[in-house]
Backbone as numpy.savetxt, mean C-alpha at the origin, in Angstrom:
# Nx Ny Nz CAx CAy CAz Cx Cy Cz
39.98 7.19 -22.21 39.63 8.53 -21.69 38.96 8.38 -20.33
39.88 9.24 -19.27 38.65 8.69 -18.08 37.40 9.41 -17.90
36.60 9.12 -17.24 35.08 9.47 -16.74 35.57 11.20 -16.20
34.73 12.03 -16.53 34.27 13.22 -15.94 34.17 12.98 -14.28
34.64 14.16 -13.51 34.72 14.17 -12.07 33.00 14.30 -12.22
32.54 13.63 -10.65 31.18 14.20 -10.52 31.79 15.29 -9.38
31.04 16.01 -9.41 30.89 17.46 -8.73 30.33 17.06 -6.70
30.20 17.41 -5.96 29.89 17.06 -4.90 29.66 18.17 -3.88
29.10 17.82 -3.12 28.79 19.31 -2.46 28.53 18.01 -0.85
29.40 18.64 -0.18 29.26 18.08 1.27 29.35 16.54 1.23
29.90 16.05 0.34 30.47 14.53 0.63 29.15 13.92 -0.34
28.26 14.53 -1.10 27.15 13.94 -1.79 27.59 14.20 -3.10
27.07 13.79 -4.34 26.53 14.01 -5.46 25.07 14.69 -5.80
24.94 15.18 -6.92 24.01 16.13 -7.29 22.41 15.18 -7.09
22.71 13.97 -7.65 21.60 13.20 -7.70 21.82 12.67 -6.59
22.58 12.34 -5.48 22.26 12.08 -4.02 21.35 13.50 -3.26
22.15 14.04 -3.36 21.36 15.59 -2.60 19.51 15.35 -2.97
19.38 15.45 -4.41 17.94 15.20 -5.32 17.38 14.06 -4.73
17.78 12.74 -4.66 17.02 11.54 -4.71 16.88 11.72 -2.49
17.84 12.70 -1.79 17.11 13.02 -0.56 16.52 13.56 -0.05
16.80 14.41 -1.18 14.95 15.52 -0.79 14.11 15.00 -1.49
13.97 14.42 -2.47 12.95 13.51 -2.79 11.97 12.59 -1.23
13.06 11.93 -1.46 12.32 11.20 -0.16 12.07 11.70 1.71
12.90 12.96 1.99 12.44 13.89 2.61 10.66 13.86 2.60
10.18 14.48 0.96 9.09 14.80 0.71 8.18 13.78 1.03
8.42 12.41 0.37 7.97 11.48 0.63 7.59 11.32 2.04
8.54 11.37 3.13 8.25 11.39 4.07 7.27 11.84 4.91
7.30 13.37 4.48 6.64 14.26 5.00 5.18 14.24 4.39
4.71 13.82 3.01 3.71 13.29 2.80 3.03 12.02 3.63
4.15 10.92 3.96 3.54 9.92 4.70 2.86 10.55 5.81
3.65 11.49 6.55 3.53 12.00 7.93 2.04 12.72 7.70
2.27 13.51 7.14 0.93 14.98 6.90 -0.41 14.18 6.14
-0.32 13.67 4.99 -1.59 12.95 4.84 -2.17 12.06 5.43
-1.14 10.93 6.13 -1.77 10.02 6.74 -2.14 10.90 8.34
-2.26 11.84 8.80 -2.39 12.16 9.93 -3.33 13.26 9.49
-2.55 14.11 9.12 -4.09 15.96 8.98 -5.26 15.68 7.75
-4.69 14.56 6.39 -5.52 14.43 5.48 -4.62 14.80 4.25
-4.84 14.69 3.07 -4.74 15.33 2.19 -5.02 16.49 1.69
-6.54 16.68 1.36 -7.03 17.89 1.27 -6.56 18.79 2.05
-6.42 18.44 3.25 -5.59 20.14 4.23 -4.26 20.40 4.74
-3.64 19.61 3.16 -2.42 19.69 3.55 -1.83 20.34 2.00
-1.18 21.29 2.40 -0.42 22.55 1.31 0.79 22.03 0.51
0.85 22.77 -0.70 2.66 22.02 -0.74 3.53 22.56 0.20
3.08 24.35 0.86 3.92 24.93 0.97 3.96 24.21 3.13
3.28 23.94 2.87 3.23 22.38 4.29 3.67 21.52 4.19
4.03 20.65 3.02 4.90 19.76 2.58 6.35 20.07 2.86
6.31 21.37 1.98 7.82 21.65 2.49 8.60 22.33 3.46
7.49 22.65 4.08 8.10 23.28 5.63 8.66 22.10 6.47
7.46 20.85 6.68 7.73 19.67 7.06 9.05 18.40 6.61
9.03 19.11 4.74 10.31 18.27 4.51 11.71 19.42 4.47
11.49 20.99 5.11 12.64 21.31 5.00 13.10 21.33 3.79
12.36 21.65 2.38 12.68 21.94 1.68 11.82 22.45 0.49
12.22 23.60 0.06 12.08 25.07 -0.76 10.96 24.79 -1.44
9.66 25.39 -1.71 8.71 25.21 -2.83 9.59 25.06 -4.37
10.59 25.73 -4.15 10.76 25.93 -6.16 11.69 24.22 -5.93
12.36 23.91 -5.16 12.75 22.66 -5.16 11.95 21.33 -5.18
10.79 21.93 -4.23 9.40 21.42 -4.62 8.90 20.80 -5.86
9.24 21.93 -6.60 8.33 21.67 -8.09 9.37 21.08 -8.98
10.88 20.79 -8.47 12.18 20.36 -9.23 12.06 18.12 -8.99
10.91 18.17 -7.95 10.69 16.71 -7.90 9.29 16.40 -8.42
8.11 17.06 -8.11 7.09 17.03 -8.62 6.18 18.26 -9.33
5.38 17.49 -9.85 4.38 18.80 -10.79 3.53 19.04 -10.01
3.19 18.64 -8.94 2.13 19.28 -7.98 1.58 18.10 -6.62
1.09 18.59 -5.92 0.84 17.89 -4.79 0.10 16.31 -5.41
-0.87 16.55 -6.15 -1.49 14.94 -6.57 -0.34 14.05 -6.98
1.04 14.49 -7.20 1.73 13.86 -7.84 2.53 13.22 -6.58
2.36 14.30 -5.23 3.22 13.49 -4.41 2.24 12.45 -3.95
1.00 12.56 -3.45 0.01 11.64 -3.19 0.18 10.00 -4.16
0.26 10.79 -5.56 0.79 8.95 -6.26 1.63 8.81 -5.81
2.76 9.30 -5.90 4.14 8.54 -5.12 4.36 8.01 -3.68
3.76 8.30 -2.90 3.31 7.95 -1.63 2.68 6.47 -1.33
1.43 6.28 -2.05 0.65 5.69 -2.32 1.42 4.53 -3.07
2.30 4.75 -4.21 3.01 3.91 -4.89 3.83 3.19 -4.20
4.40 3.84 -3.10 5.25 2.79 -1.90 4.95 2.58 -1.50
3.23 2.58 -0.56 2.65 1.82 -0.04 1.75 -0.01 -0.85
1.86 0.48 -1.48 1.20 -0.43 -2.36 2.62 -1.47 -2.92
3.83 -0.73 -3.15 4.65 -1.48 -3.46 5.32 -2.76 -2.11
5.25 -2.37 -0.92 5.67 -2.88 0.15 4.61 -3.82 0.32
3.28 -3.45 0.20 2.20 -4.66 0.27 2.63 -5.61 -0.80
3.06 -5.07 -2.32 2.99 -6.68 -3.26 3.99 -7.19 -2.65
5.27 -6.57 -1.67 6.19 -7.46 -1.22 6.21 -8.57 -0.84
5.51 -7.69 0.41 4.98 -8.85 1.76 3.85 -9.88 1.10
3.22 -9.55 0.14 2.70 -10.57 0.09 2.65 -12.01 -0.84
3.58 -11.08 -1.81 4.53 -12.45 -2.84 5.45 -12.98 -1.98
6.05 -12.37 -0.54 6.65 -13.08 -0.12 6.01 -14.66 0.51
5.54 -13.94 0.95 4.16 -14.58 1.87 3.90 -16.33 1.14
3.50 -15.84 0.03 3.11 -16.75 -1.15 3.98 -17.60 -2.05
5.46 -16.80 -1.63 6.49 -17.88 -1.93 7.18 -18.92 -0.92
6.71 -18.20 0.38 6.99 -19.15 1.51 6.14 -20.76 1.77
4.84 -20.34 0.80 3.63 -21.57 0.97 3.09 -22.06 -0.26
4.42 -21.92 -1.21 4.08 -22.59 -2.63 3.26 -23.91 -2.31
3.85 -24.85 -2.10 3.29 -25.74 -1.95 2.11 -26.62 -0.84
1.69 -25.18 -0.19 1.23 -25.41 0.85 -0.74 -25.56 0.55
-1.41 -25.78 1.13 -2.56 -26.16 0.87 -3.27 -24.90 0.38
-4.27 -24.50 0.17 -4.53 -23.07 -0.44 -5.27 -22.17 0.31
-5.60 -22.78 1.46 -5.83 -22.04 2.69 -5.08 -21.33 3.56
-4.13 -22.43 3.91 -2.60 -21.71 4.09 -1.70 -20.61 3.25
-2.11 -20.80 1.95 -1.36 -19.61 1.44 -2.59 -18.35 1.25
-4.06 -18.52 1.28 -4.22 -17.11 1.20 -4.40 -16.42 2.58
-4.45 -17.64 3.64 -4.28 -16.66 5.02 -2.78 -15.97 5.17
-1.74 -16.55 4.78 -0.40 -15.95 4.79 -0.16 -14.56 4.09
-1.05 -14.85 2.75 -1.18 -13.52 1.96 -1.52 -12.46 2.59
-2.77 -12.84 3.22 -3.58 -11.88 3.84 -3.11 -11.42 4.83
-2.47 -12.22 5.61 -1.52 -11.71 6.67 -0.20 -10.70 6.92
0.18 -10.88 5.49 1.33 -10.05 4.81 1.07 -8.52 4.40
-0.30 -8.97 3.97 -0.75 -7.57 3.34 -1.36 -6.43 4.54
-2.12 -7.34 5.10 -2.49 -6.41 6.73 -1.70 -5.76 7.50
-0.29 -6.57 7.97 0.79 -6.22 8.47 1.33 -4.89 7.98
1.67 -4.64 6.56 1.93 -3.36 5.92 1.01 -2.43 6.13
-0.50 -2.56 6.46 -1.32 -1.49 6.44 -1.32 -1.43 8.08
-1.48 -1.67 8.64 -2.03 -2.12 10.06 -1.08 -1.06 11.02
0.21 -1.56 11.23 1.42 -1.42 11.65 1.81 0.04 11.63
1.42 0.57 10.56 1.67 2.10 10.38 -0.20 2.85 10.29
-0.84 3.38 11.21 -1.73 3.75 10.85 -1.55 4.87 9.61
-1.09 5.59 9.31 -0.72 6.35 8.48 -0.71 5.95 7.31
-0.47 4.45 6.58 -0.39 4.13 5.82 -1.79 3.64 5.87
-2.16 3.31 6.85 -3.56 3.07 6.45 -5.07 3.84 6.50
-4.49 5.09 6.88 -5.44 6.29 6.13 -4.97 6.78 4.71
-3.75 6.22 4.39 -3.86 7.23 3.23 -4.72 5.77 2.08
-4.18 4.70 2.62 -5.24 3.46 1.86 -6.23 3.50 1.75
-7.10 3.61 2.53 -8.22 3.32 2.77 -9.77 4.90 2.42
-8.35 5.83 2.79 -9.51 7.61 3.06 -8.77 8.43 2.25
-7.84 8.30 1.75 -6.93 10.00 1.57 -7.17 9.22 -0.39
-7.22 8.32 -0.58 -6.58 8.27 -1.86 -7.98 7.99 -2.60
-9.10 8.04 -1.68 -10.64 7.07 -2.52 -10.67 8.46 -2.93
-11.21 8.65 -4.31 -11.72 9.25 -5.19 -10.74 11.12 -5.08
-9.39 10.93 -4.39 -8.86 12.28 -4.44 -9.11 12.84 -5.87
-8.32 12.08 -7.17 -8.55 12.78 -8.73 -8.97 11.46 -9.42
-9.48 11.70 -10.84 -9.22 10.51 -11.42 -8.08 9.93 -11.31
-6.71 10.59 -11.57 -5.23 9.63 -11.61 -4.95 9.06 -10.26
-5.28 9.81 -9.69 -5.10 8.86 -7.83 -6.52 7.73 -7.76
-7.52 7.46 -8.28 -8.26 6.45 -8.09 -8.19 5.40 -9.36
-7.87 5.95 -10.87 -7.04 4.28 -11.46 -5.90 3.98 -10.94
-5.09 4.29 -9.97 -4.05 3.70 -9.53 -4.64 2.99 -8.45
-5.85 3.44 -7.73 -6.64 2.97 -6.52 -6.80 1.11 -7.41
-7.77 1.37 -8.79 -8.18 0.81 -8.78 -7.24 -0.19 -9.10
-6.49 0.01 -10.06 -5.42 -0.80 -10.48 -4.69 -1.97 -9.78
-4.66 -1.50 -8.54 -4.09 -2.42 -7.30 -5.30 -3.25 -6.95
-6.21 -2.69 -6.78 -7.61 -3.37 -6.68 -7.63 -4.53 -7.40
-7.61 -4.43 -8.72 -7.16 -5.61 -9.54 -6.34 -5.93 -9.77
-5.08 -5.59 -9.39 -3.90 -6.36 -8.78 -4.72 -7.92 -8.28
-5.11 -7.30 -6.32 -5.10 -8.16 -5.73 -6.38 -9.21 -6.03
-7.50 -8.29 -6.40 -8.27 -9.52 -7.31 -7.77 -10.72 -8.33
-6.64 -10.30 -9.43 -5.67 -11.18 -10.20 -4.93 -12.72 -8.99
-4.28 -11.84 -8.55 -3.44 -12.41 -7.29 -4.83 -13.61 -6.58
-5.73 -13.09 -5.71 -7.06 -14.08 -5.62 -7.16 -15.03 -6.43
-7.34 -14.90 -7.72 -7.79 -15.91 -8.65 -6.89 -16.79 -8.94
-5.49 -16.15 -9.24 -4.22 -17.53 -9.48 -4.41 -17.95 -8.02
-4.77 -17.64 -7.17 -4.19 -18.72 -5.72 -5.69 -19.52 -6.31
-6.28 -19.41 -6.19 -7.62 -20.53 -6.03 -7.81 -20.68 -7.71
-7.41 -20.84 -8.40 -7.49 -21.19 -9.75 -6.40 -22.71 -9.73
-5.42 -22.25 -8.99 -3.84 -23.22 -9.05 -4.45 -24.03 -7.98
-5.40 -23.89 -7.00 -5.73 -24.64 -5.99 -7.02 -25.30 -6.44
-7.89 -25.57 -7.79 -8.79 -25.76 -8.09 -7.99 -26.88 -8.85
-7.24 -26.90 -9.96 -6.30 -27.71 -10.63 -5.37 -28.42 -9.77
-5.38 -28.52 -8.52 -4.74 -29.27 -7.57 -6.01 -29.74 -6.83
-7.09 -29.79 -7.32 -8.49 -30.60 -6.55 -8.52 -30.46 -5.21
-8.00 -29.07 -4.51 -8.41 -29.15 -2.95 -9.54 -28.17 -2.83
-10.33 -27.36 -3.80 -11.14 -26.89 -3.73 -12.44 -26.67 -4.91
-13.32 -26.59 -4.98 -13.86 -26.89 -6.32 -14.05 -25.51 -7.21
-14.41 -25.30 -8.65 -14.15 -24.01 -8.65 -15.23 -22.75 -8.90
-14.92 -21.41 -8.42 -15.50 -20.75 -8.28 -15.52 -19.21 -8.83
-16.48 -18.12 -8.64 -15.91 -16.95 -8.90 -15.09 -16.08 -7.93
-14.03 -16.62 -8.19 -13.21 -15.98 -7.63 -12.72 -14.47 -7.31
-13.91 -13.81 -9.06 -13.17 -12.38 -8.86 -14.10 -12.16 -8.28
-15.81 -12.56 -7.95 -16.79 -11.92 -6.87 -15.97 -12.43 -5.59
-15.64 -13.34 -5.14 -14.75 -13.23 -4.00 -14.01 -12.35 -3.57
-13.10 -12.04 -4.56 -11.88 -11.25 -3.79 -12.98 -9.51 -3.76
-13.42 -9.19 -4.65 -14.21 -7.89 -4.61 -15.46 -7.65 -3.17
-15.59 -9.55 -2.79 -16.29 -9.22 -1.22 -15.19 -9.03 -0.37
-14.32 -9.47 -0.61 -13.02 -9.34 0.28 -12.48 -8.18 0.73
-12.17 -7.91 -0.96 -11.65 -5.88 -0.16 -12.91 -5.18 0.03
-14.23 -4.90 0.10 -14.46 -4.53 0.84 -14.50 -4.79 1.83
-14.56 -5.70 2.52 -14.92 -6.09 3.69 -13.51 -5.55 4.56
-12.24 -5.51 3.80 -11.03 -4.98 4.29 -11.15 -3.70 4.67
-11.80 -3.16 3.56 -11.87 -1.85 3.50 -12.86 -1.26 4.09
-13.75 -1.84 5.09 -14.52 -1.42 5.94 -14.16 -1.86 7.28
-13.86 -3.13 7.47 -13.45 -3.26 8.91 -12.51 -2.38 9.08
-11.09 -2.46 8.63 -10.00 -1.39 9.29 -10.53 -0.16 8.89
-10.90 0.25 8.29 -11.56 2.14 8.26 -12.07 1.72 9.78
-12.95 1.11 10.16 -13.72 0.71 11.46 -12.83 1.20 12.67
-11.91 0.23 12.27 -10.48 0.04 13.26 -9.68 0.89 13.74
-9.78 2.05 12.58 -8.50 3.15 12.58 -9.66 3.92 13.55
-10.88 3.87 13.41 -11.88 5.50 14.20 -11.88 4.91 15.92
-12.20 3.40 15.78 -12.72 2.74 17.09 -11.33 3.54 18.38
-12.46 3.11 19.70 -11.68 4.03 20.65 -12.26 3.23 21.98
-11.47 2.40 22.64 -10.39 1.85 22.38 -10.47 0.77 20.71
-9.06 1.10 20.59 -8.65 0.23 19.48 -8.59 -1.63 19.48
-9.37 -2.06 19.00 -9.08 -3.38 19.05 -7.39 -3.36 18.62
-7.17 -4.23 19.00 -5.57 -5.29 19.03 -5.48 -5.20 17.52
-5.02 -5.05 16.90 -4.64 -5.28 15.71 -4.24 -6.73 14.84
-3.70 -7.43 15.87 -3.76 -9.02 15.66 -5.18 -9.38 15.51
-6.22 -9.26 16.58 -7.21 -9.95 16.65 -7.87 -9.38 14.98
-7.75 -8.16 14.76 -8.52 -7.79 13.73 -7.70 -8.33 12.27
-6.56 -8.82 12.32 -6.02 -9.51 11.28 -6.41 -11.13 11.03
-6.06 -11.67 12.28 -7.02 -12.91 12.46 -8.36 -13.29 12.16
-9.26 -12.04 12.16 -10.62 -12.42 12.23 -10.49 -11.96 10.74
-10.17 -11.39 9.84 -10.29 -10.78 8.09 -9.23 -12.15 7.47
-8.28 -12.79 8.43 -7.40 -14.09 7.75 -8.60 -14.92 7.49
-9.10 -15.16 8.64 -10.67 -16.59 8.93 -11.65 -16.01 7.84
-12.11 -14.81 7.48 -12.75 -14.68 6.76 -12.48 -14.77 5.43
-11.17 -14.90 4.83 -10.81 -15.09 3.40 -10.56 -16.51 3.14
-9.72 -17.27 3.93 -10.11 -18.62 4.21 -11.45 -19.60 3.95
-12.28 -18.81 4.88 -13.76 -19.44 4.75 -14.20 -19.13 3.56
-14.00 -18.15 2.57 -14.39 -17.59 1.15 -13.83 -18.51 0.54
-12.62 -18.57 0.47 -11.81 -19.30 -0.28 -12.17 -20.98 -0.55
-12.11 -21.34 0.41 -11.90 -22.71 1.10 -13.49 -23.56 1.08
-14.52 -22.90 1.69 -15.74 -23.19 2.11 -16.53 -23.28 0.58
């Protein structure tokens, strides 16, 4: 028996049309929160910006906090990228070398797009409870992530061992205050230099 025609409208499918206004929205969330804020940004601003309908609106999400997780969820997803990549490039590399690479991976994703790094750092701290256990969640993500690098580098005797999860918890803050710093400062430091100087500082945690 063959397959049912799919239906099409302008050379798309039903769930193509859907999965592009989806990310339309997405978009237009990156754009509007990371720039005007969250709080002063409407759905019915969402969808002027994504060009598409409030009731279509509510056909992708249940309400604006919901686009904020999803937003947030691709930002956070592009950081574990870059930075498992990072960390598969320096398996075997000394353990200094791989958490400056990490760190380097992960900055790059925030850095590069200021936008992504207001909604990191300002738009998402304490918006609802469900937008700050996802805050935190990643939080201990990268605390986890901390501890296997210098746990696997403690059992390879290049460093002796330590608390690692008070480490990584001085770490993001310290992330999370320099670039908040970074994004207000005027002129802007270089963005390299300020990745370099938060690499040297996880290093020296790590390592020292």
């Amino acid at each position: 028996m063959s397959e049912p025609s799919v239906r099409r409208y302008s050379g798309r499918s039903v769930d193509e049309w859907k999965a592009a206004r989806r990310e339309r929205l997405l978009d237009a969330a990156l754009e509007l929160f990371g720039t005007e804020g969250y709080p002063t940004t409407s759905v019915e601003r969402l969808c002027a910006q994504a060009k598409v309908s409030t009731r279509h609106f509510y056909h992708e999400f249940q309400n604006k906090e919901a686009v904020l997780l999803a937003v947030h969820a691709q930002v956070i997803e592009l950081a574990v990228r870059s930075t498992g990549e990072a960390l598969r490039q320096t398996a075997d590399a000394h353990v200094g070398e791989r958490i400056g690479a990490a760190v380097e991976g992960y900055l790059r994703t925030i850095m590069t797009d200021l936008r992504r790094a207001r909604i990191s750092f300002v738009e998402v701290v304490g918006a609802s409870p469900a937008v700050e256990e996802q805050r935190i969640a990643f939080r201990e993500l990268i605390i986890s992530s901390v501890a296997k690098i210098g746990e696997a580098a403690v059992a390879r005797n290049e460093i002796a061992p330590k608390d690692f999860r008070f480490l990584g918890l001085c770490f993001i803050g310290a992330v999370n205050t320099v670039v908040y710093d970074w994004m207000l400062a005027d002129p802007r430091p270089p963005e390299k230099e300020v990745q370099t100087a938060l690499r040297n500082l996880a290093v020296s945690l790590m390592v020292n």
